[in-house]
py3Dmol code that shows the C-alpha trace and the ligand (Angstrom):
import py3Dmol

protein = """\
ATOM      1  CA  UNK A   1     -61.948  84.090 -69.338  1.00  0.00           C
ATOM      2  CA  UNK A   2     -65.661  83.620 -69.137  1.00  0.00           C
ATOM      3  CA  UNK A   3     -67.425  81.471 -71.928  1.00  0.00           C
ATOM      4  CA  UNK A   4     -69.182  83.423 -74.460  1.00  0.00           C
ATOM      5  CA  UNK A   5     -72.001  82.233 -76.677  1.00  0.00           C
ATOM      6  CA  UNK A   6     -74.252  83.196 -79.554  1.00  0.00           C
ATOM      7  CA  UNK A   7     -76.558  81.396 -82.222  1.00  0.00           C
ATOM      8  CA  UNK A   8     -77.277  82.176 -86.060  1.00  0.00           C
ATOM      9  CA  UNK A   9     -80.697  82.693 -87.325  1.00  0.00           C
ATOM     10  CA  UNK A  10     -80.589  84.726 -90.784  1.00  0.00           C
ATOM     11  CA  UNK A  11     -80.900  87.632 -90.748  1.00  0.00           C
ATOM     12  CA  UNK A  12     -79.675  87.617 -87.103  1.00  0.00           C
ATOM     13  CA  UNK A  13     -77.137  86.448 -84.897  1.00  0.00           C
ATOM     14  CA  UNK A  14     -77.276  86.563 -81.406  1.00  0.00           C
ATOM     15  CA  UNK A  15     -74.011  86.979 -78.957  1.00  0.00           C
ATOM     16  CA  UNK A  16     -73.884  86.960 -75.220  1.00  0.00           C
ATOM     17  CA  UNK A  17     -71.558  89.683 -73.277  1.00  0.00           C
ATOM     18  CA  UNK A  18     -70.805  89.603 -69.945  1.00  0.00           C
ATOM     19  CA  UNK A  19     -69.884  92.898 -68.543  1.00  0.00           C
ATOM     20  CA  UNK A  20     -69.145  92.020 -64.781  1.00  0.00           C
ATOM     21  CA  UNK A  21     -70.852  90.948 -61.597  1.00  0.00           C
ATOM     22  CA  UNK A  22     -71.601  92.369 -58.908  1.00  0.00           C
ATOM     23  CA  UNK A  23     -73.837  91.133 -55.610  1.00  0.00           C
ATOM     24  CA  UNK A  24     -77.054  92.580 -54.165  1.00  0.00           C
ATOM     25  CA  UNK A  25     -78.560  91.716 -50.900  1.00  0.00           C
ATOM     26  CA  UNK A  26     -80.710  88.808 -51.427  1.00  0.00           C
ATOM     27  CA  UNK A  27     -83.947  89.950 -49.348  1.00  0.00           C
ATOM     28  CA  UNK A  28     -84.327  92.836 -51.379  1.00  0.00           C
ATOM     29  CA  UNK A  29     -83.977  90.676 -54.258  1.00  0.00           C
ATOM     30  CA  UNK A  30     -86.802  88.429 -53.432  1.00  0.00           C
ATOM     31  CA  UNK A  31     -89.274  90.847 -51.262  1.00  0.00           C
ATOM     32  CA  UNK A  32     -91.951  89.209 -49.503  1.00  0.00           C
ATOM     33  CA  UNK A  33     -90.691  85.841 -50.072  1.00  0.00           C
ATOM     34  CA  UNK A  34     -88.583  84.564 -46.906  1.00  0.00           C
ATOM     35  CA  UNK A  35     -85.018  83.569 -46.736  1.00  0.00           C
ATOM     36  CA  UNK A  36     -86.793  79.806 -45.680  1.00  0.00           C
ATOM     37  CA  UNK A  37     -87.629  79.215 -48.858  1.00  0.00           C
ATOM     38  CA  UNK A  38     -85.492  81.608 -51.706  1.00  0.00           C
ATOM     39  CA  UNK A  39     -81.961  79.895 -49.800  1.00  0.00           C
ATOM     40  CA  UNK A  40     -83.129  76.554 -51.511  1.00  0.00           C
ATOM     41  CA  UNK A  41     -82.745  78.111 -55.137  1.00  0.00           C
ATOM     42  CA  UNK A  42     -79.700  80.342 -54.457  1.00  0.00           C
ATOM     43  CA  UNK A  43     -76.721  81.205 -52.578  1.00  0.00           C
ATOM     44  CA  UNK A  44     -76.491  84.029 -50.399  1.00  0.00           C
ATOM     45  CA  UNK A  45     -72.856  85.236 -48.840  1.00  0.00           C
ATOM     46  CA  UNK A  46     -72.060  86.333 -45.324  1.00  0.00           C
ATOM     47  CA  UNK A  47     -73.340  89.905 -45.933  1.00  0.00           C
ATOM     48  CA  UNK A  48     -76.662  87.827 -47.658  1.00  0.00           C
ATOM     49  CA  UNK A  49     -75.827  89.380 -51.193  1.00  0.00           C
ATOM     50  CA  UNK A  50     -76.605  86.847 -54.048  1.00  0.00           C
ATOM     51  CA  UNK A  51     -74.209  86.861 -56.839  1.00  0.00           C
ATOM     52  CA  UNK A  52     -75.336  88.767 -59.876  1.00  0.00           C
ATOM     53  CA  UNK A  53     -74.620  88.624 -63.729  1.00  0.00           C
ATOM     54  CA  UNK A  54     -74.576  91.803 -65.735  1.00  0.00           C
ATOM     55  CA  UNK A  55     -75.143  90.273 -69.174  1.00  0.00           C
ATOM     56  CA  UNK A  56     -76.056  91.816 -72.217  1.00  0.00           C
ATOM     57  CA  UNK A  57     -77.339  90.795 -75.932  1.00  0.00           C
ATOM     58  CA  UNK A  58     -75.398  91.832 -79.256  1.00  0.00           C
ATOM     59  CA  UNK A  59     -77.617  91.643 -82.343  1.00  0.00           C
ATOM     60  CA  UNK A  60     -76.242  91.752 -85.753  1.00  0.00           C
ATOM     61  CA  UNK A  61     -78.503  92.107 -88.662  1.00  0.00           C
ATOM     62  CA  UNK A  62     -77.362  91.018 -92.281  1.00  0.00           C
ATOM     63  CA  UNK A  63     -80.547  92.635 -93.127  1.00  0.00           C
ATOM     64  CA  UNK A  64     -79.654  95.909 -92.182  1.00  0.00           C
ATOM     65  CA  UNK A  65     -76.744  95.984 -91.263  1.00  0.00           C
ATOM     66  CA  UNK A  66     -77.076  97.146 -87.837  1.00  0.00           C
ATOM     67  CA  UNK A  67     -75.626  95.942 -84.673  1.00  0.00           C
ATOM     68  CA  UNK A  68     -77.453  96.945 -81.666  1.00  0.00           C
ATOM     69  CA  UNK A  69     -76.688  96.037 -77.774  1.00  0.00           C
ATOM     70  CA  UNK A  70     -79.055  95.692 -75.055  1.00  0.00           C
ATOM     71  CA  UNK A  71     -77.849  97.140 -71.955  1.00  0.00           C
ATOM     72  CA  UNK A  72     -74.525  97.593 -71.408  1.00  0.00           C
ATOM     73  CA  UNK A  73     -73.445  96.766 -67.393  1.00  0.00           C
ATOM     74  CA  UNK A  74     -72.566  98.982 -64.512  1.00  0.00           C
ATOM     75  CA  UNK A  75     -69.875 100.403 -66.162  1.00  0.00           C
ATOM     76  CA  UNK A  76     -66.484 101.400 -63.550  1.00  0.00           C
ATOM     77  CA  UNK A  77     -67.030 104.876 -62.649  1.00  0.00           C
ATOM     78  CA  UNK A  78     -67.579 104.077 -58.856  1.00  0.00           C
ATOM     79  CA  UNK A  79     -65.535 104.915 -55.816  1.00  0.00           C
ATOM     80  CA  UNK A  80     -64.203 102.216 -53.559  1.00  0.00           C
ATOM     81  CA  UNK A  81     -67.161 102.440 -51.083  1.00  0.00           C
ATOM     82  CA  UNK A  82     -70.061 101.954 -53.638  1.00  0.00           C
ATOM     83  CA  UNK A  83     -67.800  99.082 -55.207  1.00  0.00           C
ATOM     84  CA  UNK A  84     -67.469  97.415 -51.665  1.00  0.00           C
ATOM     85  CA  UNK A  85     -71.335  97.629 -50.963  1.00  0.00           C
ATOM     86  CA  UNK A  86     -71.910  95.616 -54.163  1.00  0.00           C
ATOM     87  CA  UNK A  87     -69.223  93.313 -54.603  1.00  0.00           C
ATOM     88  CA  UNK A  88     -68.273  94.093 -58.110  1.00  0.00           C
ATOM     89  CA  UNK A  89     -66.409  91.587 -60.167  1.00  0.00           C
ATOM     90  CA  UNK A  90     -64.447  92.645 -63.341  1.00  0.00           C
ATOM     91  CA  UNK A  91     -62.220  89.823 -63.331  1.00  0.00           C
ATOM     92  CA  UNK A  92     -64.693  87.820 -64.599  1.00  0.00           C
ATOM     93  CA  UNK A  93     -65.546  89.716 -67.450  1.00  0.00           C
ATOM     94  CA  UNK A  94     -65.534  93.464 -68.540  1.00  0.00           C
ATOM     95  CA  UNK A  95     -67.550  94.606 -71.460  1.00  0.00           C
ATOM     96  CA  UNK A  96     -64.875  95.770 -73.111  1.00  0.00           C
ATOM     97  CA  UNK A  97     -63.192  92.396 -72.944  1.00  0.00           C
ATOM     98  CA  UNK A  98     -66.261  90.420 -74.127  1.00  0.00           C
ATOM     99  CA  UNK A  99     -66.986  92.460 -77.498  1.00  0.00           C
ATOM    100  CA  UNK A 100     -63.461  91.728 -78.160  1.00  0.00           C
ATOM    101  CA  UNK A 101     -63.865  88.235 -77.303  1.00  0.00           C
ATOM    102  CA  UNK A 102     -67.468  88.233 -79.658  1.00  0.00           C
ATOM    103  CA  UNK A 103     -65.320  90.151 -82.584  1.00  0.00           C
ATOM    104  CA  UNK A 104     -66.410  93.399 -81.799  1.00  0.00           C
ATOM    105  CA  UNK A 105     -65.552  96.727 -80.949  1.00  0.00           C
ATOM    106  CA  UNK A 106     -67.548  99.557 -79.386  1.00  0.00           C
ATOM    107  CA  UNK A 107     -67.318 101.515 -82.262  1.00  0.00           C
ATOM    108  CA  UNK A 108     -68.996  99.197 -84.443  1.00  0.00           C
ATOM    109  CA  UNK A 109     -72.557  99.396 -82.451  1.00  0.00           C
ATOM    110  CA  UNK A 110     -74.971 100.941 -84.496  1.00  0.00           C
ATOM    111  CA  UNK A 111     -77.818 101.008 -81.534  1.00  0.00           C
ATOM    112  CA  UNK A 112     -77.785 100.573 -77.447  1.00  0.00           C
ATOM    113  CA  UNK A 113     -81.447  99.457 -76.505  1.00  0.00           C
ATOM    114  CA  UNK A 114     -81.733 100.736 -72.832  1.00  0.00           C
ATOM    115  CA  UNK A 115     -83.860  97.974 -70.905  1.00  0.00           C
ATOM    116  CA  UNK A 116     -83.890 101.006 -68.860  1.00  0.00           C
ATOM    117  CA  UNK A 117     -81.887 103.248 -67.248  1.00  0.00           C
ATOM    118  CA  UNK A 118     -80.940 101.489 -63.365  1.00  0.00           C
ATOM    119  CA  UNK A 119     -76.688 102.023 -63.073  1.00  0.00           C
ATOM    120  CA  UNK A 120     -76.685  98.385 -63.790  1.00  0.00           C
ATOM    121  CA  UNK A 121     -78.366  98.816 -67.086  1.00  0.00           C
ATOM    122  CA  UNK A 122     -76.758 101.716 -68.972  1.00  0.00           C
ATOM    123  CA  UNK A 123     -73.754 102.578 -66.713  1.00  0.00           C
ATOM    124  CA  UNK A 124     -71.386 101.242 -69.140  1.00  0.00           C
ATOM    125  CA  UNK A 125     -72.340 104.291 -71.932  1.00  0.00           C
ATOM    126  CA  UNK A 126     -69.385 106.488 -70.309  1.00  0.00           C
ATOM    127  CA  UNK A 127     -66.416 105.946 -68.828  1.00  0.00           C
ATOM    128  CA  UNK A 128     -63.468 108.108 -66.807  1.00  0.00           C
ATOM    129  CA  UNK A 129     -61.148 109.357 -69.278  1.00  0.00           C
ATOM    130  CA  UNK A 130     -57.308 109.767 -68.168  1.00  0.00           C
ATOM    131  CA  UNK A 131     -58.123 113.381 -67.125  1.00  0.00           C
ATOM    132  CA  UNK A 132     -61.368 112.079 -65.231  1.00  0.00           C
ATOM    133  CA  UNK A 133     -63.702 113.520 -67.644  1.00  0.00           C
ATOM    134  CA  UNK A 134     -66.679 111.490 -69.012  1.00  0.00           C
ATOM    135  CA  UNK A 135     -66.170 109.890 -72.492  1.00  0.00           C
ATOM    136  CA  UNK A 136     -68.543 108.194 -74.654  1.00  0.00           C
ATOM    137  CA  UNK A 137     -67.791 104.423 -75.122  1.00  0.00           C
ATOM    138  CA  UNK A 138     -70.076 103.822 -78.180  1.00  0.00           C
ATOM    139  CA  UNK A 139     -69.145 106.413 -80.043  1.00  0.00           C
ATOM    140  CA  UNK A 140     -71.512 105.843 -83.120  1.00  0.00           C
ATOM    141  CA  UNK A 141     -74.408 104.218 -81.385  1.00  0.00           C
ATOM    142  CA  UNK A 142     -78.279 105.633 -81.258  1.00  0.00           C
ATOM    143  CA  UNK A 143     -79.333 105.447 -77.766  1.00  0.00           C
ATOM    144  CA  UNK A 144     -83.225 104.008 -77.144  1.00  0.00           C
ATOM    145  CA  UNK A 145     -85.268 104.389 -74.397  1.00  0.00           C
ATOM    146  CA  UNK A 146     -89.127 104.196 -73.838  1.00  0.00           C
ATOM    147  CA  UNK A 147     -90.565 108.180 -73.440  1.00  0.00           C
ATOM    148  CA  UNK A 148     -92.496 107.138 -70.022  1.00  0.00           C
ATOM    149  CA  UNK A 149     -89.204 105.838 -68.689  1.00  0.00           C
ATOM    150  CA  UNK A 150     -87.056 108.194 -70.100  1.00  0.00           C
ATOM    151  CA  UNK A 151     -89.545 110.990 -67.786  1.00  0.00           C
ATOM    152  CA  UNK A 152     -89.417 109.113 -64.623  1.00  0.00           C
ATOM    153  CA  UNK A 153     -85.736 108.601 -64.877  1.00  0.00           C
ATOM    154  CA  UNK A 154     -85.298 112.550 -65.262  1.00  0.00           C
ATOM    155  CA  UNK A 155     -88.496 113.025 -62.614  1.00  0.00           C
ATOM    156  CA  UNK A 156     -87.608 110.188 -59.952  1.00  0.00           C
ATOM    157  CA  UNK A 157     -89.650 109.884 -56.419  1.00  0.00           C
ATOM    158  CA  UNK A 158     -87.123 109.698 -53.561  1.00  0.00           C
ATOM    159  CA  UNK A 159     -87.112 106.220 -53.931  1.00  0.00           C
ATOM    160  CA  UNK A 160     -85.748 105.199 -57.449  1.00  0.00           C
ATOM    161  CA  UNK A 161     -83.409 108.665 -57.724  1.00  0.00           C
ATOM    162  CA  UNK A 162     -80.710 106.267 -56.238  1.00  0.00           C
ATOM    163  CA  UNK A 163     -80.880 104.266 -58.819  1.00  0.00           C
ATOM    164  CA  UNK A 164     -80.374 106.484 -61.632  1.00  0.00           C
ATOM    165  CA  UNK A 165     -77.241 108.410 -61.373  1.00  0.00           C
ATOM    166  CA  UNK A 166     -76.383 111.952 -62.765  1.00  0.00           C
ATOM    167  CA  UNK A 167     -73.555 110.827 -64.426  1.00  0.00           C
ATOM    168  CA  UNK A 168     -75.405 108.228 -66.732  1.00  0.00           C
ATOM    169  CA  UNK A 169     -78.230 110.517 -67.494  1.00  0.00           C
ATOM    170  CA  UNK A 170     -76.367 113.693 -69.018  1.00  0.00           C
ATOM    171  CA  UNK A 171     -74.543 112.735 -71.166  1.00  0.00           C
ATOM    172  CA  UNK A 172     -77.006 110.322 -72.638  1.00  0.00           C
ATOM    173  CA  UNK A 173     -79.265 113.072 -73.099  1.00  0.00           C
ATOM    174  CA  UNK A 174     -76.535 115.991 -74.183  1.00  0.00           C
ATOM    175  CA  UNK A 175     -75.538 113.064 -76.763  1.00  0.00           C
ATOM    176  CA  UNK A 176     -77.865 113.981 -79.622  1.00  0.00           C
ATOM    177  CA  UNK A 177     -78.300 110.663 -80.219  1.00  0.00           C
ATOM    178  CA  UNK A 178     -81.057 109.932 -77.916  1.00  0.00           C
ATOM    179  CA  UNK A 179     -84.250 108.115 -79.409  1.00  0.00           C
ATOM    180  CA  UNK A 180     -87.573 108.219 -77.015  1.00  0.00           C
ATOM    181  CA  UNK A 181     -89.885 105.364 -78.460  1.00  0.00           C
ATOM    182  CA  UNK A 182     -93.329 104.301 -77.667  1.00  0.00           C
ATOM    183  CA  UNK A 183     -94.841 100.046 -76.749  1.00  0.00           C
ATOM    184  CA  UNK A 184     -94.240  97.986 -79.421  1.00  0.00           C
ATOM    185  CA  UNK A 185     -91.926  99.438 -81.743  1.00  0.00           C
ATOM    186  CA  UNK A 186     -90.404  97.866 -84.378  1.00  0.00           C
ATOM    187  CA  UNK A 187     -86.532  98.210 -84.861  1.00  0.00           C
ATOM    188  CA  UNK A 188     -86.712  96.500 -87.686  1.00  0.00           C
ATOM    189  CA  UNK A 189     -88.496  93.600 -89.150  1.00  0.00           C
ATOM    190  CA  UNK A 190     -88.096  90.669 -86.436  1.00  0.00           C
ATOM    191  CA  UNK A 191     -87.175  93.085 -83.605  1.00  0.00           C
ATOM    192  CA  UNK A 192     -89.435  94.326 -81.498  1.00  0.00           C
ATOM    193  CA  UNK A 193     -90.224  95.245 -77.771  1.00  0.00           C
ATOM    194  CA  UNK A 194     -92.749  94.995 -75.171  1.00  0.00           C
ATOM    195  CA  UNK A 195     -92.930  97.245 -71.978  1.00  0.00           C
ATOM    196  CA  UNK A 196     -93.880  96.458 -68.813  1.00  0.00           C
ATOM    197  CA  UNK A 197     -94.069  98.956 -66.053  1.00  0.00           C
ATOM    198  CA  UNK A 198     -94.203  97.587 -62.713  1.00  0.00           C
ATOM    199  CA  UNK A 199     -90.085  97.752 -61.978  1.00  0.00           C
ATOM    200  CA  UNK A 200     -89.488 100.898 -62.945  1.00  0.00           C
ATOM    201  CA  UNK A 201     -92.569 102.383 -65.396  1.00  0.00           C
ATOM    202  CA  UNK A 202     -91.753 102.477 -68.944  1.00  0.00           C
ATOM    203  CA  UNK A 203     -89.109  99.042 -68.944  1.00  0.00           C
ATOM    204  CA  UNK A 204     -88.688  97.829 -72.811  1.00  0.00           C
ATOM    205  CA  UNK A 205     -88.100  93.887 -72.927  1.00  0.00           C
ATOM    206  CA  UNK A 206     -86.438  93.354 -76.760  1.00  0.00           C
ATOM    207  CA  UNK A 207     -88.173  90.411 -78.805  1.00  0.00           C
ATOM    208  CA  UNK A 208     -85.993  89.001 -81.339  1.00  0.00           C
ATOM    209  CA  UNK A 209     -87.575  86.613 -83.840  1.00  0.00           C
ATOM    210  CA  UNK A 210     -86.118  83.329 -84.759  1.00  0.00           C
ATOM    211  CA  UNK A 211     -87.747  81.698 -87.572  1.00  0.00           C
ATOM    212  CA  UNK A 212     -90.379  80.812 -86.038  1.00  0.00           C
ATOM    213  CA  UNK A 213     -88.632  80.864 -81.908  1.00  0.00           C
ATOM    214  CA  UNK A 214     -88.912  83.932 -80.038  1.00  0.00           C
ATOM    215  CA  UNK A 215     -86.179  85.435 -77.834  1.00  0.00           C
ATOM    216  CA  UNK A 216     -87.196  87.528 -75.199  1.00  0.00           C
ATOM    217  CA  UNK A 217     -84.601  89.842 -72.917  1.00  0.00           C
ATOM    218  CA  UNK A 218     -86.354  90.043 -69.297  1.00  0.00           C
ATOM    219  CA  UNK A 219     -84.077  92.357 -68.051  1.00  0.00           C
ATOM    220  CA  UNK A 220     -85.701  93.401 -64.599  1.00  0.00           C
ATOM    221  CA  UNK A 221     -89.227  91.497 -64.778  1.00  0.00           C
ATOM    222  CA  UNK A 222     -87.494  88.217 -64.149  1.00  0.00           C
ATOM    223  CA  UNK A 223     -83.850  89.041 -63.147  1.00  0.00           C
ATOM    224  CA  UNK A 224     -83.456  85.832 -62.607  1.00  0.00           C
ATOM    225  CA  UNK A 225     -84.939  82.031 -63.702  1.00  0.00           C
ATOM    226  CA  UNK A 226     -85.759  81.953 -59.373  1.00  0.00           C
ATOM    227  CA  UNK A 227     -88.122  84.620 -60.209  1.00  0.00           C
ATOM    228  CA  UNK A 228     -90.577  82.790 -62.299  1.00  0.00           C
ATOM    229  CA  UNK A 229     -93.058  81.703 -59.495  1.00  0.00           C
ATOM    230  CA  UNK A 230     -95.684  84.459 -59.807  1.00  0.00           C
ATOM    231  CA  UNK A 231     -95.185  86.287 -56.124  1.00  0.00           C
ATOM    232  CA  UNK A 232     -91.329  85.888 -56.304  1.00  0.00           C
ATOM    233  CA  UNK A 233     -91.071  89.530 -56.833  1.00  0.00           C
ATOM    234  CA  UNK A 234     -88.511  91.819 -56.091  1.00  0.00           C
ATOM    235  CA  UNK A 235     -88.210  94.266 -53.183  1.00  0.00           C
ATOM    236  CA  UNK A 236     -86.852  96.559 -55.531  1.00  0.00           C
ATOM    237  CA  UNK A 237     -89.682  97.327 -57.840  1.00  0.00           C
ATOM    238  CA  UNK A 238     -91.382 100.357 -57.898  1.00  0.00           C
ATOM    239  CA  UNK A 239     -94.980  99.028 -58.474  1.00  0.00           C
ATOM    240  CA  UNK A 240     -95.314  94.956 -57.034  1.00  0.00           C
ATOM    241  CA  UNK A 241     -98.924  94.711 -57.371  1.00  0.00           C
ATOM    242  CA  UNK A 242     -98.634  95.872 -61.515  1.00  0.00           C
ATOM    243  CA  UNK A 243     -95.645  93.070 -61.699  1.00  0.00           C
ATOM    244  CA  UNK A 244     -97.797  90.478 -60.444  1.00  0.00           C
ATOM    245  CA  UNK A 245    -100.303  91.077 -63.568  1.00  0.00           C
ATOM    246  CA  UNK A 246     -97.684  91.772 -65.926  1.00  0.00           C
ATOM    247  CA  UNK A 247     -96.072  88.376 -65.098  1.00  0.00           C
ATOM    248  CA  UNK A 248     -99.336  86.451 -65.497  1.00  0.00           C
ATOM    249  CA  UNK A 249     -99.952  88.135 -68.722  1.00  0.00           C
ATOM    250  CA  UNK A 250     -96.462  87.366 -69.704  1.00  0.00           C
ATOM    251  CA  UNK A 251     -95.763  84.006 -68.448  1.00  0.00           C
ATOM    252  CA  UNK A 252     -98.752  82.632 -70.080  1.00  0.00           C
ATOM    253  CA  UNK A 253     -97.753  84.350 -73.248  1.00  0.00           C
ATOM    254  CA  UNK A 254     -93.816  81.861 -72.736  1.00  0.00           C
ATOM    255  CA  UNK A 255     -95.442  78.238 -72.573  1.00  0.00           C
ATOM    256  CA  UNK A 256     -96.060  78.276 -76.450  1.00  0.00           C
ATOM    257  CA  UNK A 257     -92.985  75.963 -77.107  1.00  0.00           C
ATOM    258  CA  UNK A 258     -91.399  78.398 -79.108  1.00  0.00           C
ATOM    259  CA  UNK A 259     -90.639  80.700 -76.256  1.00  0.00           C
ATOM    260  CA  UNK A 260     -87.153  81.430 -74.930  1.00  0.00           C
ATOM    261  CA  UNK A 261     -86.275  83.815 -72.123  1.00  0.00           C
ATOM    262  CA  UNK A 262     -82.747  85.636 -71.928  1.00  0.00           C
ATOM    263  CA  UNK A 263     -81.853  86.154 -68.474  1.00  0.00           C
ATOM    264  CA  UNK A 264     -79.608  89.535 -67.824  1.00  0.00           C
ATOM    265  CA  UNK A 265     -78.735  89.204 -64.088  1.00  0.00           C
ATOM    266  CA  UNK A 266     -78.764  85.313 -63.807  1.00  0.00           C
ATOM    267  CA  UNK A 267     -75.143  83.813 -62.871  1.00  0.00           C
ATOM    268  CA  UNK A 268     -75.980  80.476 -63.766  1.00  0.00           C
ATOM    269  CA  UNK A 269     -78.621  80.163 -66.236  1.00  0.00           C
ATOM    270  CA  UNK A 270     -78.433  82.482 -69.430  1.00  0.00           C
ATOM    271  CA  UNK A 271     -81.821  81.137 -71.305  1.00  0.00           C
ATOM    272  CA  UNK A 272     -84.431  79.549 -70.169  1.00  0.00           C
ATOM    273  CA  UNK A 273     -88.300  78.084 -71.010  1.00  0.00           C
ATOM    274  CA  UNK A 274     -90.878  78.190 -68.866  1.00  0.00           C
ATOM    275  CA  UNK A 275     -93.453  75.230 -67.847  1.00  0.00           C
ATOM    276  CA  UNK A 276     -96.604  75.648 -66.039  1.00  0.00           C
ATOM    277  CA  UNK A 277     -97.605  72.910 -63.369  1.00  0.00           C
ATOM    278  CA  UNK A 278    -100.996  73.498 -62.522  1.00  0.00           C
ATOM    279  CA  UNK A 279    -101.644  77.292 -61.589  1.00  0.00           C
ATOM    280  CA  UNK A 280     -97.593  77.477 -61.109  1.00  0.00           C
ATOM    281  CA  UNK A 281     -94.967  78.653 -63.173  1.00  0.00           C
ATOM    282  CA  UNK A 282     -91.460  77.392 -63.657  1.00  0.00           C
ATOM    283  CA  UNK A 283     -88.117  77.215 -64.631  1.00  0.00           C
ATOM    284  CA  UNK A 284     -88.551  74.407 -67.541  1.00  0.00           C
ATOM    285  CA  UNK A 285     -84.881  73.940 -69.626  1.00  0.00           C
ATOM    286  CA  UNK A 286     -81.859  75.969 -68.568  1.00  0.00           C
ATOM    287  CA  UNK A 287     -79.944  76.596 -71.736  1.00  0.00           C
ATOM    288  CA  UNK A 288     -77.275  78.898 -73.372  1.00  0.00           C
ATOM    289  CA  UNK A 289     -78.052  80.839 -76.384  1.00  0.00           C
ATOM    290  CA  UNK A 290     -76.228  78.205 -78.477  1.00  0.00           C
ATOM    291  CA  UNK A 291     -78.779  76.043 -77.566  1.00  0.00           C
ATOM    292  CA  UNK A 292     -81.688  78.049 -79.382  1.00  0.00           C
TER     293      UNK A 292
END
"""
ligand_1 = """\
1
ZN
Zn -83.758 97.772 -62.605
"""
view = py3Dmol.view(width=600, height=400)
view.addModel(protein, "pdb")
view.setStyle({"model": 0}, {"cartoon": {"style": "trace"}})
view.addModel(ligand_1, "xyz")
view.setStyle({"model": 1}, {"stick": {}})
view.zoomTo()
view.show()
């Protein structure tokens, strides 16, 4: 069983849950930058698929009373092929396992904060059902997602519509409970998000103040702590050129001393600070959240 972690800072406390990992090829991972030099950070297999986590962040709120998850994994609707392609591992952790593990059930989340809406992000809202229908797995939950992403995931260019699947989409949106929000609002006091749009347009990265710390969910911007260096930017994103200024922007915004990054898709580092050396940016302590 994987070690879980979390922290207390009234009115919140913060719990890590791994829902799975799975691998993606590592040059798409790391676009322009060459196998030379990303090898010397991470391992690659015999396929050249790095090892991915899926891992999410439960907030619970004494001062409201809310308990809201961001992301929630891949989720296990796939056939055998698509599970072959990306390795997927739920031996090492299901997210069903690890709210149980945290003291949780699904039925006790108030709010799922899409990041946004990739099948690595949100594919855990449904699952197959014993008659192979879809089911809701949070059956209580308000669903959030950014209005600009929430258009492009229902409008995608040939390129991203393999990333969003069918079967993740409806029955978020036949739900009811779907909430399209705008930059920079406010869940509550000490909750926030900003959005960045060079990934996917319209990707919310949840800000959770600490007395004082800030913890920031990267999600897709910096997948992993590998992808700090400014140009280390993934094949994958829609718009490179806008994630090069949004990660100047926001990397200068993380060297405060009070900054602290969560890191969704990282297998070995779950939190991190960043230092700058000169005009570069870097990895600076690799923590856990029970560190913060
Ligand atoms: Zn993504």
């Amino acid at each position: 069983m994987v070690m879980l972690t979390k922290t207390a800072h009234p009115p919140f406390t913060l719990y890590s849950v791994e829902t799975g990992r799975f691998k993606l090829d590592g040059g798409a991972m790391f676009g322009v930058v060459p196998k030379t030099l990303w090898s010397r950070h991470i391992e690659s297999d015999d396929k050249n698929r790095i090892n991915m986590a899926m891992r999410c962040l439960l907030i619970k709120s004494e001062a409201t009373g809310r308990t809201y998850l961001i992301d929630n994994g891949s989720g296990h609707k796939f056939d055998e092929k698509f599970s072959s392609i990306y390795g997927f591992d739920y031996a090492h952790s299901t997210l069903e396992g690890s709210l149980k593990q945290q003291g949780f059930d699904a039925a006790g989340i108030t709010d799922v904060i899409f990041s946004h809406l990739h099948f690595d992000h949100c594919g855990g809202t449904t699952r197959l059902n014993e008659e192979g229908n879809l089911e809701h797995v949070f059956p209580n939950a308000r669903y959030w997602v950014v209005e600009s992403h929430w258009e492009t995931a229902s409008r995608p260019n040939a390129r991203e519509k393999s990333s969003f699947f069918p079967e993740n989409l409806g029955p978020i949106s036949d739900s009811g409970r779907l909430n399209l929000i705008k930059p920079g609002h406010v869940y509550e006091d000490g909750l926030t998000n900003m959005v960045m749009n060079g990934h996917t347009i319209g990707q919310q990265l949840p800000v959770v103040h600490l007395n004082g710390k800030r913890l920031i969910f990267v999600a897709d911007l910096l997948p992993t702590h590998v992808h700090i260096p400014l140009p280390w930017i993934m094949g994958y994103d829609m718009y490179p050129a806008t994630t090069l200024e949004e990660k100047e922007e926001f990397l200068a915004g993380c060297i405060d001393g009070k900054t602290y990054l969560f890191f969704e898709h990282d297998a070995d580092c779950e939190v991190g600070t960043v230092e700058k050396d000169g005009k570069n940016y870097r990895i600076g302590k690799k923590l856990t959240l029970s560190d913060i």
